[in-house]
Every structure is written in structure tokens, then in C-alpha cells.
Phi, psi and omega in degrees: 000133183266133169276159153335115160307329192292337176317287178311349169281345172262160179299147173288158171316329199254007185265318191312116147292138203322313195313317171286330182103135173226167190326136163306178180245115201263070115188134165223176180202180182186169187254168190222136179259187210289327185250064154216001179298319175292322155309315130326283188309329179059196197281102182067044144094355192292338196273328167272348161271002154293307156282349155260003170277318190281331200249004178043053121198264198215143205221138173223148210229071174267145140055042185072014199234176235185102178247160198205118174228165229108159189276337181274074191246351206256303183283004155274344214296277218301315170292304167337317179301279163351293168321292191303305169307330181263353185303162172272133198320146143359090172278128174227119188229109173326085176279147189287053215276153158210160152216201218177078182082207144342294179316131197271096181219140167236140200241151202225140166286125155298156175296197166316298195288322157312327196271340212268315157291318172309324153304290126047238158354326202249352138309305192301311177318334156114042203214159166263122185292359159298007182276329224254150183250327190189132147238172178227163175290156143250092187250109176226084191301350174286325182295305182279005128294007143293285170331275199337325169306326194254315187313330190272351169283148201262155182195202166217156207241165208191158199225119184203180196245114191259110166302146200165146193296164152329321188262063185207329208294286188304332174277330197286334205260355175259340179279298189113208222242100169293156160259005200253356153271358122020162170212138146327140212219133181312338201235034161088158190304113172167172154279126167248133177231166190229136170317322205247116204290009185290285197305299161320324181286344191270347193258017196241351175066219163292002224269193169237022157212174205218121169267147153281136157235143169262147160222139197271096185288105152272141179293161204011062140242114193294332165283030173239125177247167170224124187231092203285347208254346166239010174065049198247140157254127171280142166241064170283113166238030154298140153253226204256333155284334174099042205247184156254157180224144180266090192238357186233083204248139196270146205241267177285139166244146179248151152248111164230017172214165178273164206296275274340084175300138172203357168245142185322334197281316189274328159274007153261344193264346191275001176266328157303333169274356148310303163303317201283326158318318197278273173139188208188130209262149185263017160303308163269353162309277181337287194331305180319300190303329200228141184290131176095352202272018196225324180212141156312136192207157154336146148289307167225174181288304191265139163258158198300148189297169175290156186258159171240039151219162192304141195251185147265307195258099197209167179225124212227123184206178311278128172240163272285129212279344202271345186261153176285187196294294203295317199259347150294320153315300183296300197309336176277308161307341154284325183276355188250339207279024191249342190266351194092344178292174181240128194252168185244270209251151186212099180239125189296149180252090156281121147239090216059260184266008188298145145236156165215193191193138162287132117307090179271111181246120175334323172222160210263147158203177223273187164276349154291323158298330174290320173302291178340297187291306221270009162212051157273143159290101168291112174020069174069351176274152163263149169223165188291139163241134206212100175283119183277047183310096177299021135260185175308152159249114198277040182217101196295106147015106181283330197284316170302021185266333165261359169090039160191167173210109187281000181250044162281006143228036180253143168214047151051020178305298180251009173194121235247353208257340204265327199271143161280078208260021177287189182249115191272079168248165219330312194319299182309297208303296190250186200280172161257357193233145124357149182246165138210165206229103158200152203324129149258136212273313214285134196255013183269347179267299191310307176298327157313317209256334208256336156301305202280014186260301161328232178049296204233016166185074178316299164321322187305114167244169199061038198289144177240110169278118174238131150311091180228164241209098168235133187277340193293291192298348177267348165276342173301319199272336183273339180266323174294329188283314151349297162316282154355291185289326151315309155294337175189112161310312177301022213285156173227124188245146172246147188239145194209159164277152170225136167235138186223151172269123183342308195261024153256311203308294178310011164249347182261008160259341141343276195250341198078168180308117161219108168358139129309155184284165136248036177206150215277165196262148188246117171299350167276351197290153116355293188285356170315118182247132173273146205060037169243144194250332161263184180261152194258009194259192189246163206299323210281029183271177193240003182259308208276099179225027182248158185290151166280084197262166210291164165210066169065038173211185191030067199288342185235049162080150190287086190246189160268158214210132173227159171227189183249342168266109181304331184279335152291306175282010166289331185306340210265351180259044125060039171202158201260105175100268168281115186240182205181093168217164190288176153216123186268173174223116176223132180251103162298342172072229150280130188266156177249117180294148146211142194211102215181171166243184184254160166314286203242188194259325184264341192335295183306307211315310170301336210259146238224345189215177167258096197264171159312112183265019187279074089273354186244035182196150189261357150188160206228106204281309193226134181303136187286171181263137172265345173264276185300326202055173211235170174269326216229134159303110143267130179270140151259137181276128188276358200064188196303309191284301198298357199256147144243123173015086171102355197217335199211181184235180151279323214254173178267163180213161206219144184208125199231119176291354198197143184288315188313349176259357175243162151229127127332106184242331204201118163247164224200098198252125185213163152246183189187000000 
């Protein structure tokens, strides 16, 4: 085809000088390596169709590579490059794992506090913790789904000690409890296991460890004993079909004597324990887990509606999880600064690896400018804008879609950041169904509750054990402890006191442990419980509104408070003679060690989560973990010489943030 002579008068293209500009470049491409392919493309096509929505234009996604047309065809290139270099690596974490035929098991060194309980435990039982050389978690999820299984039939669950030669160890902890290795045994057909780990040490031979178990005691079942005059629990847990029932799941391995592998089964589990040395980072687990914890992201799919009146306040979330406090800051302050805004104030928002920042804005601005802002793209990402109205909102709360908030009775009297102003109601917050309450009959959980209330408080007689049963609160307590056990393998569960005064206890077998306010309960209230110092109402009531400042309580921030001494939590129940206290099931999850005095007497007092206490302690035992973090406080009690006054405790105290980590199980009425 001949062109126009008039053609050949123009410059050729590649002739043109830069100075004039050149045409865009309508197609680029790169390469994607195999495992970022999903990281591009997101979930059903939303993340490349996000990016042609932004950059206008059309994208194909072949043979590991990214073709991009369009006149923006180089900078989406370029951000596509971008996604891929900062995504976080693959997670793969070496678990300190053995087995035994099939069976499966991994085992995690506990922290400090965890080790710390363990000892605990192998005293209060009636054992010297100086006997224990190192213990581990025992995770083996085919076992405990098999327990779980058994956990829904009622009964009561009990903690005792098993003894067993080294070559015993890797089949019990990979498998469970055979019956076809059983030996005739003086007291009938079964696993025998013992309240006192003295008596478990005597059944270990040469061996070098001891399990901890939990075990599920079923209500009439006769193929079960309690043989109080040798301290035995018997299990035969064959039925009737000729099944096995998983009623016996082993938790802990204790090491008391040193290790000598000799058989191939004793040198993979002494190479796992070996292994448990090195430690193992919970990071990619948490990644798997939590929305945002890999990329900026939404807060919730929908976000709350716009507000129509002028905002102060906001909260912008999740963004870029890779970054420090500083280059996250700078990076919030880059994406607004096209708007003009004027920030006051900026406080980073950890939830686990999530981050986002509060926002305090110098002048008010309007809901259109709020619309605006709310649909800008964080470094390409869309993420949540959130109006913070430090008063009521006539709008049910988005964190209750997951069943709890913990700043639904806060009003930010001393951290402005903690309150919640949505609308919380009751129904959601708290259960809907009934408990019931009656004498318990098993007499091996009665004799286990009536040692550990003797222990520490010797004098108690008339004792009355009531069982109870809220169906709401064990499912609530049973879904978080799922999470929990996803999150820290290592999780640690307890069974602890609680004191209370008679007219707090029927509302906490009711509604459950739910954290204190920071504001005072008003006697003018409706909802007014006398002998209570917060209020039991949600931020929006109009009576209870003065602040809750320290007064010799809540020394470690507004939590629910437990101890491991019966003899402590008696102070709290606020009666003469006749006391009347829980015994809990409480899952600490990773507990945050702390064994120190406070700086000042109030230090603590404000804080609403289990936040880093090294600014509120005059020295710091165990590193906060900054990747999962943790929910819950072991206070170690320093004893009569180590504590000082009003800064430290004697007895340990144990503290929870959220109603879903205790249940009730047992109330427990005596005089003294």
C-alpha cells in the first residue's frame, strides 16, 4: 500500500524528541512467579479485576506471566512487580514433629509462664517441681478431635498423671491409650492413672517421663473407677459396641529423669525434642488466620454506613502488615496529605499481625469529604475508613458479627481509642438461654475440688459442690478455644477461683464474665447491682457516666481476675462465714508473663486488652511476642518478702479481656 507523499514529511516516531512526549505504550507484561499467581488473580478474579478497574485497563493472566493492554498498561506492570516483591514469603515452618507408624504428633516448649504452671500443677498435686527436668505441649489434632467428641457427653473433666516406660511415650502421644497393651491390673480392666505425680513416677521404671492427661469422667458410667485409698483413676474406655472412646487425651510430657534413646521410636521423639530448642515462629499460622494479616485490606466486607454529621475521629484500616510504627505512619500521612488533612493525633492499632491507626483530626470535616476519603486506595489496595464519634451511633456495632467487642462499655474516659460507640444489644452481647444448677454427684471431681479448696484454705466445712451447665456460654467458650488452639498450639487451659459477692454471682452464670467498664456504676441506674463499683450498662446509658479511677483495684488493667489459691479469691466475696465461690475453666491462650512491681500503683489500671506491660514494670521477664500477641496476664505472685505494697501481689493472679476464655463449671459453698 502507497502512503501519501504528504506522510513522508512527518518525523518518524522513534525520532520524536523526549521533550515533546511520546505516544503511551498500549501493551506490557512480567513475570509472576507460581506461588504469587493467587496473590495477583485474589479470591474469584477480585484482585486483577481491581486492578483494571483502577489503572483502566484490561489484563490476561498466562503461563506464569501478566500481559497488560492499555495506554496505564506500564504502571500497572509496575505495581503488579510491587505486590510480588512485598508479598511475604511462603510460609513453611520446620514443626518439631514425630510419629510412630501413622500416627502424627508435635510437640511445642512451653514459655516461661506456661512452664511456670506446669510446675504449679505438679506441686499443688502433690509432687516436688524440682523433680521436672523440661516439659512440652502435646498437640496431636486427630486426638483431640476424637476428645471433642467425647467432651459433649456430660460428665466432668479432670486432670491426673500417667507413668509408662520410654517406648511407650511416642505410641501414647501418637495414637492415644491402647487397650490391646493393658496388663492385668489389681482394680479391673482399664488405663490407670494418679492424682499424685509421686505415684505416676513409680509406674515409669527407668523411663524418663510422666504425662499429664486430661480425662472426661462420664456421668453412670460404670466402666470407670475412682480408688480414693490409692488415688487411681481407672478408665476402660471400650463400650459396648466395641468401639474405643477417646476419654483419656494426653497434654503435657514432663521429663524427670535425663533422656537415652534406644530404640529408632526414642530417637525421633529425642530428635523432636531437640528440635523444640530451636523454636518456631507462629507467623504464618496467624497469616492463614486473620483477614488483612498478609496485605492491606478491609476491616469488615461491608463497611458501616456514612455518618451525617461532621467527623474528628477515625480509624483506617488494614494497612500494609510489613511495616514499622514509623514508615506506617509516614505512609498514612502520605496517602492524606493530597487532602489536606490536618492530623493531631496518630495511634497505631495492633490485632495480631493486623495493623491499622487511630485517627485525631485537628479540624472536623464534613461527610462529604468523609465519602471521599473512604474511597481512596491504600497503596493500591481498598481498606476500611471508619468514623470514630466519640458519642452514641444508632448503628449495631460491625465487630459483632464475629459475637463480642470488648469497647461496648467503655467511654474512653482514659484512652479515647478503646470505646466503642455503636449500638451493642443485649441479645448478641450476652447469652439468651438459662443455666442450671445441681448437687454433683461424681465423687472423683468431688474429692480432686475438695483437695484443691483444703490446700489453701484447711479450715473449710460444710462444703456444698453445685454443678453448672449454661449451654450458650460453653458454646461461646468452646468457639473461641477452637480459634485459640489455631493460634497458639501452645494454648494453656486452667481450671482457677473466682470470688465474687452473691448478687454479682447469678448474673455471671447468666450473662458470663464480662470485663469491666471504666466508668462508675451509678445507684440511680436501673440496672444498679449493689456492690458493684462499674457499671454493668453499655457506654450509651445516661446515668452511669463518671469516670472509674484507680482505688486499690484493678491493678492490671480491666479485666476479670482469677487466682489459683482459693484462699485469695475468698477476700473478694464480700460475706462473713459462709462463702460462695466459682471454680472456672479458664483458657489463657499465650499467657503474658509478668513478675515485677509497677512503676506507679495505677499504671495498669486503664488498659482494656493485654497490651506490652514493659512500660508499666520496673523489669520485664518475658519478651512481649509482637507477632501473635497475647490475651491474657499471669501475674506471678512474689510472695510476704518479695511484693511491695499497692505494686506487686503475693498469691499469682491470672487476668482475661474477653468473656469467651472462662466458663463456670462449679460452684463451690463452704464456711470457714
Amino acid at each position: 500500500m502507497l502512503l501519501p507523499s504528504w506522510m513522508s514529511l512527518l518525523p518518524r516516531i522513534d525520532l520524536i524528541p523526549s521533550w515533546m512526549g511520546l505516544p503511551p505504550k498500549m501493551e506490557s507484561w512480567c513475570d509472576i512467579p507460581q506461588d504469587k499467581m493467587g496473590l495477583v488473580i485474589g479470591k474469584k478474579g477480585a484482585t486483577v479485576n481491581s486492578l483494571m478497574e483502577e489503572f483502566g485497563v484490561k489484563i490476561r493472566i498466562s503461563n506464569g506471566q501478566a500481559i497488560v493492554y492499555g495506554s496505564r498498561s506500564e504502571d500497572a506492570v509496575d505495581h503488579i512487580k510491587k505486590m510480588v516483591s512485598t508479598a511475604p514469603p511462603k510460609y513453611e515452618d520446620p514443626q518439631p514433629t514425630f510419629s510412630c507408624g501413622e500416627g502424627k504428633c508435635i510437640l511445642l516448649r512451653p514459655s516461661e509462664a506456661q512452664t511456670m504452671e506446669i510446675k504449679q500443677c505438679w506441686k499443688e498435686t502433690g509432687g516436688d517441681p524440682n523433680d521436672i527436668i523440661g516439659s512440652w505441649q502435646i498437640c496431636n489434632n486427630e486426638l483431640k478431635k476424637k476428645f471433642r467428641e467425647t467432651e459433649a457427653l456430660p460428665g466432668d473433666l479432670i486432670q491426673a498423671w500417667h507413668g509408662t516406660g520410654n517406648a511407650n511415650i511416642a505410641p501414647i502421644c501418637s495414637y492415644g491409650f491402647d487397650p490391646s497393651k493393658r496388663r492385668r491390673a489389681l482394680y479391673g480392666d482399664g488405663d490407670y492413672f494418679a492424682s499424685n505425680p509421686k505415684v505416676a513416677k513409680g509406674y515409669c521404671g527407668s523411663g524418663s517421663f510422666v504425662l499429664l492427661c486430661n480425662l472426661h469422667f462420664l456421668e453412670n458410667e460404670k466402666q470407670q473407677k475412682w480408688i480414693e485409698e490409692k488415688g487411681y483413676y481407672v478408665m476402660n474406655m471400650n463400650t459396648n459396641e466395641g468401639t474405643v472412646r477417646m476419654q483419656a487425651l494426653p497434654v503435657q510430657l514432663v521429663q524427670i529423669k535425663e533422656f537415652d534413646p534406644k530404640t529408632p521410636e526414642e530417637k525421633e521423639l529425642h530428635q523432636a525434642l531437640e528440635r523444640t530448642k530451636e523454636g518456631i515462629s507462629q507467623r504464618g499460622v496467624l497469616q492463614s488466620l486473620q483477614w488483612g494479616a498478609q496485605k492491606p485490606n478491609v476491616i469488615h466486607k461491608d463497611d458501616a454506613p456514612l455518618p451525617n454529621e461532621n467527623i474528628t475521629h477515625m480509624h483506617f484500616g488494614w494497612l500494609n502488615p510489613q511495616y514499622s510504627h514509623e514508615k506506617l505512619i509516614k505512609s498514612v500521612q502520605d496517602h492524606f496529605r493530597r487532602h489536606n488533612l490536618s492530623m493531631e493525633e496518630i495511634i497505631v492499632d495492633h490485632n495480631g499481625l493486623r495493623q491499622g491507626v487511630f485517627i485525631k483530626l485537628s479540624k472536623e470535616i464534613t461527610p462529604s469529604t468523609f465519602a471521599t476519603l473512604r474511597e481512596l486506595r491504600y497503596e493500591g489496595h481498598k481498606v476500611s475508613l471508619l468514623n470514630f464519634i466519640p458519642r452514641p451511633i444508632s448503628t449495631t456495632c460491625p465487630k459483632l458479627r464475629k459475637g463480642y467487642c470488648r469497647g461496648w462499655n467503655l467511654r474512653g474516659h482514659h484512652d479515647w481509642t478503646a470505646a466503642c460507640w455503636y449500638e451493642h444489644p443485649p441479645e448478641i452481647i450476652f447469652p439468651t438461654c438459662g443455666y442450671t444448677r445441681k448437687i454433683l454427684s461424681e465423687p472423683a471431681k468431688i474429692d480432686k475440688i475438695f483437695d484443691r479448696l483444703w490446700e489453701s484454705v484447711p479450715d473449710a466445712t460444710d462444703i456444698v459442690i453445685e454443678s453448672i451447665v449454661n449451654e450458650d456460654l460453653n458454646r461461646r467458650y468452646s468457639d473461641w478455644k477452637k480459634y485459640l488452639q489455631q493460634k497458639h498450639p501452645h494454648m494453656q487451659e486452667l481450671e482457677l477461683w473466682h470470688g465474687t459477692s452473691k448478687e454479682v454471682l447469678d448474673s455471671i452464670l447468666t450473662r458470663g464474665f464480662q470485663p469491666p467498664s471504666d466508668t462508675n456504676a451509678s445507684p440511680d441506674c436501673p440496672n444498679f447491682i449493689p456492690g458493684t463499683s462499674t457499671t454493668h450498662c453499655s457506654n450509651h446509658c445516661s446515668y452511669c457516666v463518671e469516670p472509674h479511677n484507680h482505688n486499690m483495684c484493678h491493678m492490671y488493667g480491666l479485666g476479670v481476675y482469677f487466682a489459683d489459691s482459693a484462699k485469695k479469691s475468698q477476700r473478694y466475696c464480700k460475706s462473713e462465714g459462709r462463702y460462695s465461690q466459682l471454680l472456672c475453666t479458664v483458657n489463657l491462650g499465650s499467657p503474658c508473663l509478668i513478675r515485677g512491681n509497677l512503676i506507679k500503683q495505677d499504671a495498669m489500671h486503664h488498659l482494656s486488652s493485654c497490651v506490652c506491660p514493659e512500660d508499666y514494670l520496673d523489669r520485664v521477664v518475658q519478651p512481649y511476642n509482637q507477632t501473635t500477641r497475647h490475651e491474657t496476664y499471669h501475674v506471678d505472685g512474689l510472695g510476704m518478702k518479695g511484693h511491695r505494697a499497692g505494686l506487686s501481689v503475693i498469691n499469682s493472679e491470672y487476668v482475661i479481656f474477653a468473656p469467651s476464655h472462662a466458663v463456670a463449671k462449679y460452684v463451690v459453698t463452704y464456711s470457714a
